[in-house]
C-alpha positions as CSV (number, residue, x, y, z in Angstrom):
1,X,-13.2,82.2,-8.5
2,X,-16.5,82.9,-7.4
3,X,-17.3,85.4,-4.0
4,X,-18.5,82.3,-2.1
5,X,-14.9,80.1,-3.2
6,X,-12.8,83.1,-2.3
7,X,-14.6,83.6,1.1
8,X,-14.4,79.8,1.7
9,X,-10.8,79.8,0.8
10,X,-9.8,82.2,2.7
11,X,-11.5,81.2,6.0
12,X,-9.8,77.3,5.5
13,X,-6.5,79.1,5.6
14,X,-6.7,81.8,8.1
15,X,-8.2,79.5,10.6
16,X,-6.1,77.0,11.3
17,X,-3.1,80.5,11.2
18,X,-5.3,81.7,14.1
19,X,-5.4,78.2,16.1
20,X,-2.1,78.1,15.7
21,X,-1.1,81.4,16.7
22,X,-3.3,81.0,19.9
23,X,-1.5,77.5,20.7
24,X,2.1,79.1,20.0
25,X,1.9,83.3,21.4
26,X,-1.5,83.2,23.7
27,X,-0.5,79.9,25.3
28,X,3.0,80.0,24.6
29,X,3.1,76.0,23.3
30,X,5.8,74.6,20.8
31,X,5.3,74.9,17.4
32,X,6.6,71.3,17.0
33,X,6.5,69.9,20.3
34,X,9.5,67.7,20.8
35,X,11.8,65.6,23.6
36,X,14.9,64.9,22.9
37,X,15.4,60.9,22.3
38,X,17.5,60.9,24.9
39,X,19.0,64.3,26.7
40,X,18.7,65.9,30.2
41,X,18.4,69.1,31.9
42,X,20.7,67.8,35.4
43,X,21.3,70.0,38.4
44,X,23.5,68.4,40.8
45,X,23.7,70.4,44.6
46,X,26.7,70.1,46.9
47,X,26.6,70.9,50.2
48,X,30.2,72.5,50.8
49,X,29.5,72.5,54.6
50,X,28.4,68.3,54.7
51,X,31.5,67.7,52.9
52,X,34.2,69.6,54.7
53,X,32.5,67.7,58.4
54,X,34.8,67.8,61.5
55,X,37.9,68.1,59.4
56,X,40.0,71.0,59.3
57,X,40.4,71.2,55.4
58,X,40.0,74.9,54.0
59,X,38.5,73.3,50.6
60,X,37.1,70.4,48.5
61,X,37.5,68.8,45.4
62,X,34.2,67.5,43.1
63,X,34.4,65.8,39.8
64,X,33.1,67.5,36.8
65,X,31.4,65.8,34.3
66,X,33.0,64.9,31.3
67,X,32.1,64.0,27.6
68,X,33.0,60.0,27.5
69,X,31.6,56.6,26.9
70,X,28.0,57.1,26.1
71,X,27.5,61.0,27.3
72,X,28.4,64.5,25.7
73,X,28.2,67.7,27.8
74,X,26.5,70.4,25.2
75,X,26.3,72.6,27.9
76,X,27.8,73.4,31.5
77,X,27.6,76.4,34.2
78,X,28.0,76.5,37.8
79,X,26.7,79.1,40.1
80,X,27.7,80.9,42.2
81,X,30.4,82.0,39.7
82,X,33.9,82.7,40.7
83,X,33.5,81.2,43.6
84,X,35.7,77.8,42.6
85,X,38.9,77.1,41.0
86,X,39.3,74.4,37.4
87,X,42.3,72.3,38.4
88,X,43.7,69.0,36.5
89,X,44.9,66.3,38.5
90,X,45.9,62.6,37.8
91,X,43.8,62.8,34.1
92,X,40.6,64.1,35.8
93,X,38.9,67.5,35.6
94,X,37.6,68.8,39.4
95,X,37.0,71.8,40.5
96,X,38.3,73.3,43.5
97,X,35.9,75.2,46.2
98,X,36.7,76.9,49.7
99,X,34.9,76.3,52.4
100,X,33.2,79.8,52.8
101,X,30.9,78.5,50.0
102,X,28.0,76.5,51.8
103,X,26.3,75.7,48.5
104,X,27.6,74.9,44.9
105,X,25.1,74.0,41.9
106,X,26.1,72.6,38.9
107,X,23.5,72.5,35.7
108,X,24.5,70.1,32.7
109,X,23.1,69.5,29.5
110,X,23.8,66.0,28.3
111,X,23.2,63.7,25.7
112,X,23.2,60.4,26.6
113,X,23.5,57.1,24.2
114,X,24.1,53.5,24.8
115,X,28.0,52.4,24.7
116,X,29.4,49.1,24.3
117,X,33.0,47.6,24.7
118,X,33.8,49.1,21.0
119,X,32.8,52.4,22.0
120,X,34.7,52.5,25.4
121,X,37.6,54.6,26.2
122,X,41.0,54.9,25.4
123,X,43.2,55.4,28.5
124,X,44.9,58.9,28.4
125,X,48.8,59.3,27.6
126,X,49.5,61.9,29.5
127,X,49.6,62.3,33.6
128,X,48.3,58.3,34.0
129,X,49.4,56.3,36.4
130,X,48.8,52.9,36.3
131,X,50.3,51.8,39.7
132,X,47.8,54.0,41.1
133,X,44.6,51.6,39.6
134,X,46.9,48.3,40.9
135,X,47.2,49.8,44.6
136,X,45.7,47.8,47.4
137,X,46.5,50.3,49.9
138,X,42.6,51.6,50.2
139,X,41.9,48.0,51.6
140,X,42.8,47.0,55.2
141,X,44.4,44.1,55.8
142,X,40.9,42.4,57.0
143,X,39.1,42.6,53.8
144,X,42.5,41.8,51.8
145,X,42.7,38.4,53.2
146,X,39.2,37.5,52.8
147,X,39.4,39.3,49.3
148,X,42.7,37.1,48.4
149,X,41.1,33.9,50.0
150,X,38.0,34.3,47.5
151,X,40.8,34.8,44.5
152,X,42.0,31.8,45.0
153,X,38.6,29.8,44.3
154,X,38.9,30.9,40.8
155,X,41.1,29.3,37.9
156,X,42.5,31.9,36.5
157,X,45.5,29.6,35.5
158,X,45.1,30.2,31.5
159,X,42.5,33.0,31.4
160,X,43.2,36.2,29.8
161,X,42.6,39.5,31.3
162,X,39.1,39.4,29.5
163,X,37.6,35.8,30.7
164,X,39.1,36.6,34.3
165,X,36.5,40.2,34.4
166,X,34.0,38.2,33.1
167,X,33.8,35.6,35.7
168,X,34.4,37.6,38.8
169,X,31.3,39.7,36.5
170,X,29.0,36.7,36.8
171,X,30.1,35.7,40.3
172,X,29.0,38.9,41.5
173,X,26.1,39.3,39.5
174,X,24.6,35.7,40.1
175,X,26.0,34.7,43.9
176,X,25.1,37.9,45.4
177,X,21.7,39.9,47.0
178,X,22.0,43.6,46.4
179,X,21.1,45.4,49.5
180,X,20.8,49.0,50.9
181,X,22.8,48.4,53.8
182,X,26.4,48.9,54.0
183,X,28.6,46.6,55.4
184,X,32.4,46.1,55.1
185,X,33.7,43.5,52.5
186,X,34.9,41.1,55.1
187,X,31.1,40.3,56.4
188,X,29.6,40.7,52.8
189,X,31.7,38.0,51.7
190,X,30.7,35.9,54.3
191,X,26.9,37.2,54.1
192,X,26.6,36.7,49.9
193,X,24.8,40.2,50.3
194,X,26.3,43.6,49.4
195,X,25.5,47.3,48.5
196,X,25.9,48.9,45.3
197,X,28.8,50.5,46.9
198,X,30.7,47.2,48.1
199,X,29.5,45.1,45.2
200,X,32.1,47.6,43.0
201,X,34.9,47.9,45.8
202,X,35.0,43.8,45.2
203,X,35.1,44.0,41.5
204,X,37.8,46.4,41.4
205,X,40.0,44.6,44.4
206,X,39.8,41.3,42.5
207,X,41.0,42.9,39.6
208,X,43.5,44.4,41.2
209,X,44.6,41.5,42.9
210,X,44.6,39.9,39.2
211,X,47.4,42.8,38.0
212,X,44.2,44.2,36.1
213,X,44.1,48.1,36.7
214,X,40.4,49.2,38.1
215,X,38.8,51.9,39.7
216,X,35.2,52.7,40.5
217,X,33.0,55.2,38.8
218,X,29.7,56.9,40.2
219,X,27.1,57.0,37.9
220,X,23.4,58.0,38.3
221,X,20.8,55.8,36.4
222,X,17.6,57.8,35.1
223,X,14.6,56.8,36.5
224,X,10.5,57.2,35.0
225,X,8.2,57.1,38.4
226,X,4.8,58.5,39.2
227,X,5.1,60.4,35.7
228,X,7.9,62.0,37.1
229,X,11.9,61.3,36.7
230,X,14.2,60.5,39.4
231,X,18.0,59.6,39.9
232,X,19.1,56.0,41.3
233,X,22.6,56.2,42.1
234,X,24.9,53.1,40.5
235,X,28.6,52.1,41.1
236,X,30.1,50.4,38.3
237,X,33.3,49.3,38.4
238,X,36.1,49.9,35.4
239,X,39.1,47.7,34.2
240,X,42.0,48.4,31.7
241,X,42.1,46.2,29.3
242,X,44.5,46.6,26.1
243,X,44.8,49.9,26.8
244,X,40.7,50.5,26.9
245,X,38.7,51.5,29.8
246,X,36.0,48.3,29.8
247,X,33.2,49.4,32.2
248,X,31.8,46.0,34.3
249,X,28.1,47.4,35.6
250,X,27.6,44.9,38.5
251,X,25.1,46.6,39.8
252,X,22.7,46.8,36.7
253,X,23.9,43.6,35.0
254,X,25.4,44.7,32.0
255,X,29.1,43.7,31.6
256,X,30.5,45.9,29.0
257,X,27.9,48.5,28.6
258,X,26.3,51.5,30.3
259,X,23.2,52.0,30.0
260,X,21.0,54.5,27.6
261,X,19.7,56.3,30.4
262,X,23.2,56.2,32.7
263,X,25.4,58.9,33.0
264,X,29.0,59.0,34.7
265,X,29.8,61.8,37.7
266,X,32.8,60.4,39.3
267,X,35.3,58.1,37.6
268,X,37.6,57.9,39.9
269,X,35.6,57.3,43.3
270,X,37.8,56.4,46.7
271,X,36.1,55.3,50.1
272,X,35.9,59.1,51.1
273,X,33.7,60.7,48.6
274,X,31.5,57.8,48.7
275,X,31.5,59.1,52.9
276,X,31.6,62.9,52.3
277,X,30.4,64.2,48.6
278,X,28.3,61.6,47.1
279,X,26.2,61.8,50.5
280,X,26.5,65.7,50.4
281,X,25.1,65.4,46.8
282,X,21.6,66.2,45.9
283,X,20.9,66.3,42.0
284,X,17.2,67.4,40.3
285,X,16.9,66.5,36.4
286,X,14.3,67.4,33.6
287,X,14.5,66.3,29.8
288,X,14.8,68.7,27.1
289,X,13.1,69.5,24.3
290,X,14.9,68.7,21.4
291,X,14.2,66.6,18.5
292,X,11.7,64.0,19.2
293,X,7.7,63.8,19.9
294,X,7.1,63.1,23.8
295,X,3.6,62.3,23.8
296,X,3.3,62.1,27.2
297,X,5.5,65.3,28.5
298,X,3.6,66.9,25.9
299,X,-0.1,66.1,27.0
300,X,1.0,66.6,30.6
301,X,1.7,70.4,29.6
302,X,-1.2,70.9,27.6
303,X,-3.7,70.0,30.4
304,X,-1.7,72.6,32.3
305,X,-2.9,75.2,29.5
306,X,-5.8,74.0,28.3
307,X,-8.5,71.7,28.9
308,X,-10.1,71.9,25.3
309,X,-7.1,71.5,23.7
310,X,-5.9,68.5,25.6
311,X,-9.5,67.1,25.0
312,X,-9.1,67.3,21.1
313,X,-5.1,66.5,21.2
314,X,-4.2,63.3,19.2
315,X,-1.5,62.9,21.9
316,X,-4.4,61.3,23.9
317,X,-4.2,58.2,21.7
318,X,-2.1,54.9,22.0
319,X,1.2,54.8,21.0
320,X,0.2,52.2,18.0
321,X,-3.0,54.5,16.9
322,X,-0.4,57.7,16.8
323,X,2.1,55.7,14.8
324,X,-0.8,55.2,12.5
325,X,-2.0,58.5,12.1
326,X,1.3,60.0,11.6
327,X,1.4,58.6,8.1
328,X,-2.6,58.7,7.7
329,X,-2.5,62.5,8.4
330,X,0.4,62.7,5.1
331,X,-2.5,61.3,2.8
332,X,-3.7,64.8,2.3
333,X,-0.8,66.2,1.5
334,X,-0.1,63.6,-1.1
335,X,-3.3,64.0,-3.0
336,X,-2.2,67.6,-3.0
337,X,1.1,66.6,-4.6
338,X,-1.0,64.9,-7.1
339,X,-3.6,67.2,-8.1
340,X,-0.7,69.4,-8.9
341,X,0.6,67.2,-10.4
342,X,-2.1,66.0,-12.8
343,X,-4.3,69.3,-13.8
344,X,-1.1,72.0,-13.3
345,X,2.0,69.9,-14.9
346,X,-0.4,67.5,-16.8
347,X,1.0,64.3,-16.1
348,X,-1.0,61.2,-16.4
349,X,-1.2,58.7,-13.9
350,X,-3.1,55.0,-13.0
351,X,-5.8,56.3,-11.5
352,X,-6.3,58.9,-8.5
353,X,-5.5,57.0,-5.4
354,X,-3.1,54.6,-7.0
355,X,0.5,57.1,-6.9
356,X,-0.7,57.7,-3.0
357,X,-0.7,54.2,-2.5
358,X,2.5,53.4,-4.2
359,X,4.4,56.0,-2.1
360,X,3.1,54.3,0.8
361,X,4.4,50.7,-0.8
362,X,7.8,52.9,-1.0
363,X,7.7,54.0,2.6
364,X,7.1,50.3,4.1
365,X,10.3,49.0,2.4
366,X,12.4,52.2,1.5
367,X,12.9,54.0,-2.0
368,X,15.6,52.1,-4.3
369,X,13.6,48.4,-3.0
370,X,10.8,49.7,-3.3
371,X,11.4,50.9,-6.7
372,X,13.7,47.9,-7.8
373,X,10.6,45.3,-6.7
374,X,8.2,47.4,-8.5
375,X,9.8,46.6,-11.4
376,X,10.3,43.4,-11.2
377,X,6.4,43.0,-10.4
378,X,5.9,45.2,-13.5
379,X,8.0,42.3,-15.7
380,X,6.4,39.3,-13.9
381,X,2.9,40.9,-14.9
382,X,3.7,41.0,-18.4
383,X,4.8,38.1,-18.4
384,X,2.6,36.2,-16.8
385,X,-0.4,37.9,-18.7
386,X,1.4,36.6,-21.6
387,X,1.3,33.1,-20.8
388,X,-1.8,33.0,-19.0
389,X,-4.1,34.5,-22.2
390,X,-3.3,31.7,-23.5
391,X,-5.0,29.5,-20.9
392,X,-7.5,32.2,-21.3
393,X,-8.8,32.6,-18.0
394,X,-11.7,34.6,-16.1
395,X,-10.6,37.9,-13.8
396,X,-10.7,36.4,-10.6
397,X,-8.8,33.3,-10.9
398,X,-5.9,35.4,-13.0
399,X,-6.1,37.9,-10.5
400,X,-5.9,35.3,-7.4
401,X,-2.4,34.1,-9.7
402,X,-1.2,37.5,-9.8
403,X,-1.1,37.4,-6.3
404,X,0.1,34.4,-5.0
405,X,3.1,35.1,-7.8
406,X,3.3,39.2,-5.7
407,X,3.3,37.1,-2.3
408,X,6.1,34.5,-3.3
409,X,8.3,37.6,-4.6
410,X,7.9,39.1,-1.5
411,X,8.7,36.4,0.7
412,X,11.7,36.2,-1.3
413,X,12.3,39.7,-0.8
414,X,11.7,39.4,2.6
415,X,14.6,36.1,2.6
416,X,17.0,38.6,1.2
417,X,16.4,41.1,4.3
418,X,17.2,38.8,6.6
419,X,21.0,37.5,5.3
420,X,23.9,39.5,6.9
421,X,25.1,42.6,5.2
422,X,22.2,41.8,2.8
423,X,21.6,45.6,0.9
424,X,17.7,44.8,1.1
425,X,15.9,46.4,3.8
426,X,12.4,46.3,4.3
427,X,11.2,48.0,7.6
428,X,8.7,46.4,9.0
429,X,6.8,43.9,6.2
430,X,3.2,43.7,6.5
431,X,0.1,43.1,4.4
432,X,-0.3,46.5,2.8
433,X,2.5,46.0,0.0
434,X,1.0,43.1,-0.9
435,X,-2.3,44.6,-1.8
436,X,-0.8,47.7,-3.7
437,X,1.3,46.3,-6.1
438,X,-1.4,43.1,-6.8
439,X,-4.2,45.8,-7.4
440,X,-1.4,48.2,-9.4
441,X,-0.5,45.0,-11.8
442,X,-3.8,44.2,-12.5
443,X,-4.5,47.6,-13.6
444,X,-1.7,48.2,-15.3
445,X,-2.2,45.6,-17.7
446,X,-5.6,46.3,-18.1
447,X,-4.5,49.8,-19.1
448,X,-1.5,48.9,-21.4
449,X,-4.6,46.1,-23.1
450,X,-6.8,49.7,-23.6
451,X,-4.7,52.6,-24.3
452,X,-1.4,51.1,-26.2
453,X,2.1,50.8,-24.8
454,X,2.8,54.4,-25.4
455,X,-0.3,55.9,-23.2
456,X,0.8,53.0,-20.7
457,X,4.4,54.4,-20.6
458,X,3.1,58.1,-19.7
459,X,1.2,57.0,-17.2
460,X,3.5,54.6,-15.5
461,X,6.3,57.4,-15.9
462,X,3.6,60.3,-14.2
463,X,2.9,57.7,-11.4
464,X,6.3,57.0,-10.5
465,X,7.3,60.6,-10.6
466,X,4.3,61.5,-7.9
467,X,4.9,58.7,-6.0
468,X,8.7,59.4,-5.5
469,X,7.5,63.3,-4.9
470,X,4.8,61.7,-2.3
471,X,7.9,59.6,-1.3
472,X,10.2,62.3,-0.1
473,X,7.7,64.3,1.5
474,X,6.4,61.8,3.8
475,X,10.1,61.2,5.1
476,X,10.3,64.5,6.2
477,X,9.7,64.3,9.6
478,X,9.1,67.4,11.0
479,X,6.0,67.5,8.5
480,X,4.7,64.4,10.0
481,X,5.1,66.2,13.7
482,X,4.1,69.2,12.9
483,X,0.4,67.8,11.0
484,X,0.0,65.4,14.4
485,X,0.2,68.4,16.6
486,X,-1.9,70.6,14.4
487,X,-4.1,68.6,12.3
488,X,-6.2,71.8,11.5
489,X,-3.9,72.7,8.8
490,X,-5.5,70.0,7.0
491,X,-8.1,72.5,6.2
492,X,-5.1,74.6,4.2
493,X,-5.5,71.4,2.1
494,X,-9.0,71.8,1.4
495,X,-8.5,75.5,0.2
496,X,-5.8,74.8,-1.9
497,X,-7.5,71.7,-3.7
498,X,-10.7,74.4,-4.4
499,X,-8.0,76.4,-6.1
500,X,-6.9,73.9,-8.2
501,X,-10.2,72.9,-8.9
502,X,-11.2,76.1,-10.3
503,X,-7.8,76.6,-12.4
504,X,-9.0,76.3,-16.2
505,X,-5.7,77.3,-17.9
506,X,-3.3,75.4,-19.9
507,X,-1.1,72.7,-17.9
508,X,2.4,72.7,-18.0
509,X,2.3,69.8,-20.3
510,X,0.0,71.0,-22.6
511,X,2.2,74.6,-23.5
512,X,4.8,72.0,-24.7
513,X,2.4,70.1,-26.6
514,X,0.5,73.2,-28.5
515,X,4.0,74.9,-28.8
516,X,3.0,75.1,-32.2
517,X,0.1,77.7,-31.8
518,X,1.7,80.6,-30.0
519,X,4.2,80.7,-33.7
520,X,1.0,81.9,-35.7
């Protein structure tokens, strides 16, 4: 290469090295910026002193959170250290702390997920006791005779176990006004108005009542306000059913499910915590930065460490305009795939665009469809050039048959998605596909008319073969993140496509095709 190509080349690939280096050591940002889908940094404070109150006990019990239902624990530490004692009791890990500690913080990493009723809980073998989840004894005998007076408003006469939850569920859900005010069961009954609190207690003394073994669980529901997140504390009440723990969220009006962004303390809470340590308890959460693009924590951190850079940050854009470029930015790359591919291997292919726009076909229905439809439109375009010569027909009115015959496959491709356990899968269908493969038939036929079936073969095999390679690089994720946070390495692309312009030697293709000469 020439001074000037070799200057120019190596200024498009040190510069965006050197932007990139200031973003990631000078201004200490992420190389790939990411937020976990769904998993929290959570710091829950007690206050020894709050719990312990007038009493004269030497020491508390808290809950420690567990890995069940919808949550995993990744990682756990509580400070300060030796200062608290692991015990089991009836199935449930606590911890034990003396009351010369007047503060104990407890940090979790957790990744949270949506459950439902298949994912829920097997009840434990060991150190259960199911009498325990049937006692009334927590309830005086005030609230028991309203509670039992309420029970008998229901026909429960041939329910099962399942169909009686589900209608004390709905009752509670659809009769009653959730307040913040606690009051005792007796007037919320009479009131039709109840606290998150009380709401459960009624749940899970119904059940009871009904020989179904309940308990109440504390939960904390994440919260997005003011750009910031908080914690919204949640009862939800929890039945035995067939030997499963079925979780009946009365206060968020889900019956068998907690919630993607819900995570369980406590799930065994009495009348006293909710009194002493769940008032004593002050919690604090973050995200963490995982596996997924947060646009938003993402642009809130760059405008802490640089105004220019948040300016020119494609985080800035919509949600639908990002989704957009994070393909549009991969274009690059795949003309780089195929200018490899065409002047270093030597393979031939429909045109220059038309591979790039074939791996995008692939990317809006998925590889084996994609490919499996393809061919199919190939055989439909032979065949319907065959019978339509015959007509012989101008370009655009063969071309405008060509594609109502692409658009009534698709449909039907589109039929096939839609039938249960059906093995097609299409994403999200749109007009793009349709325009591809039309335009690709049309030239494919005016190619195999002009070069021969043999060239045509070539060329269809070279197209497919960069398309799949365009294919499998676009899936990779982490590519697409890492070209949407740093788009200047775009310019990388540039340099290398000067270097492959300026290569003059043999292609791979052609050293097996003039194998001959290098015998003489």
């Amino acid at each position: 290469m020439s001074k000037i190509k070799t200057i120019t080349v190596i200024s498009l690939i040190l510069l965006p090295l050197l932007l990139i280096y200031y973003k990631v050591e000078i201004k200490k940002l992420s190389m790939i910026p990411k937020s976990s889908s769904n998993e929290w940094n959570i710091e829950l404070k007690y206050n020894i002193q709050d719990m312990l109150g007038p009493t004269e006990s030497t020491k508390v019990l808290i809950p420690v959170i567990e890995s069940v239902y919808n949550q995993t624990v990744k990682l756990k530490s509580i400070k300060p250290k030796n200062s608290y004692k692991k015990i089991e009791l009836d199935h449930k890990s606590l911890i034990s702390v003396k009351k010369e500690i007047k503060r104990l913080s407890i940090n979790y990493q957790l990744k949270l997920a949506e459950s439902f009723y298949g994912q829920v809980m097997k009840a434990p073998n060991h150190s259960f006791n199911k009498k325990q989840y049937l006692s009334l004894n927590d309830f005086d005998e005030t609230n028991l005779k309203s509670l039992r007076l309420l029970n008998t408003k229901f026909n429960f006469d041939r329910q099962s176990q399942l169909e009686r939850i589900r209608a004390l569920y709905l009752y509670l859900t659809e009769e009653f006004i959730s307040t913040d005010e606690s009051s005792s069961i007796k007037d919320s009954l009479e009131l039709y108005e109840a606290s998150n609190f009380v709401k459960a207690q009624i749940l899970m003394a119904l059940a009871r009542i009904n020989k179904i073994p309940a308990r109440t669980m504390l939960t904390y529901i994440i919260e997005d306000k003011d750009n910031s997140y908080h914690l919204k504390k949640s009862y939800v009440p929890e039945v035995l059913i067939n030997k499963k723990w079925l979780p009946v969220n009365v206060n968020a009006s889900t019956f068998n499910r907690i919630a993607e962004k819900q995570f369980i303390v406590n799930r065994d809470v009495s009348t006293d915590f909710e009194n002493t340590t769940a008032k004593a308890l002050h919690t604090a959460i973050t995200p963490v930065m995982i596996n997924q693009v947060d646009s938003q924590e993402y642009q809130k951190k760059l405008s802490t460490v640089s105004g220019f850079l948040s300016a020119i940050s494609l985080h800035r854009l919509s949600p639908t305009l990002q989704n957009v470029f994070l393909t549009i930015l991969l274009i690059p790359i795949g003309t780089l795939i195929l200018a490899i591919g065409r002047n270093i291997v030597g393979l031939k292919t429909f045109g220059i665009f038309t591979p790039i726009l074939l791996s995008l076909f692939f990317l809006e229905t998925s590889l084996l469809i994609g490919l499996l439809f393809f061919a199919f439109i190939v055989i439909l375009g032979f065949g319907q050039r065959y019978i339509l010569d015959k007509f012989y027909l101008l370009a655009v009115p063969r071309l405008s048959i060509l594609l109502t015959l692409v658009i009534i496959s698709y449909a039907f491709v589109g039929i096939l998605s839609t039938q249960d356990n059906s093995f097609v899968y299409t994403g999200a269908l749109n007009y793009f596909p349709i325009v591809i493969i039309a335009v690709f038939i049309e030239r494919f036929s005016i190619h195999f008319i002009e070069e021969g079936p043999w060239n045509t073969f070539k060329a269809l095999i070279g197209t497919l073969v960069i398309a799949a390679s365009c294919y499998l690089v676009f899936e990779i994720y982490d590519l697409k993140v890492l070209l949407f946070n740093h788009p200047e390495l775009l310019l990388m692309v540039i340099a290398f496509n000067i270097m492959i312009g300026s290569y003059k030697g043999y292609r791979l293709s052609e050293l097996i095709r003039f194998k001959e000469f290098r015998r003489l």
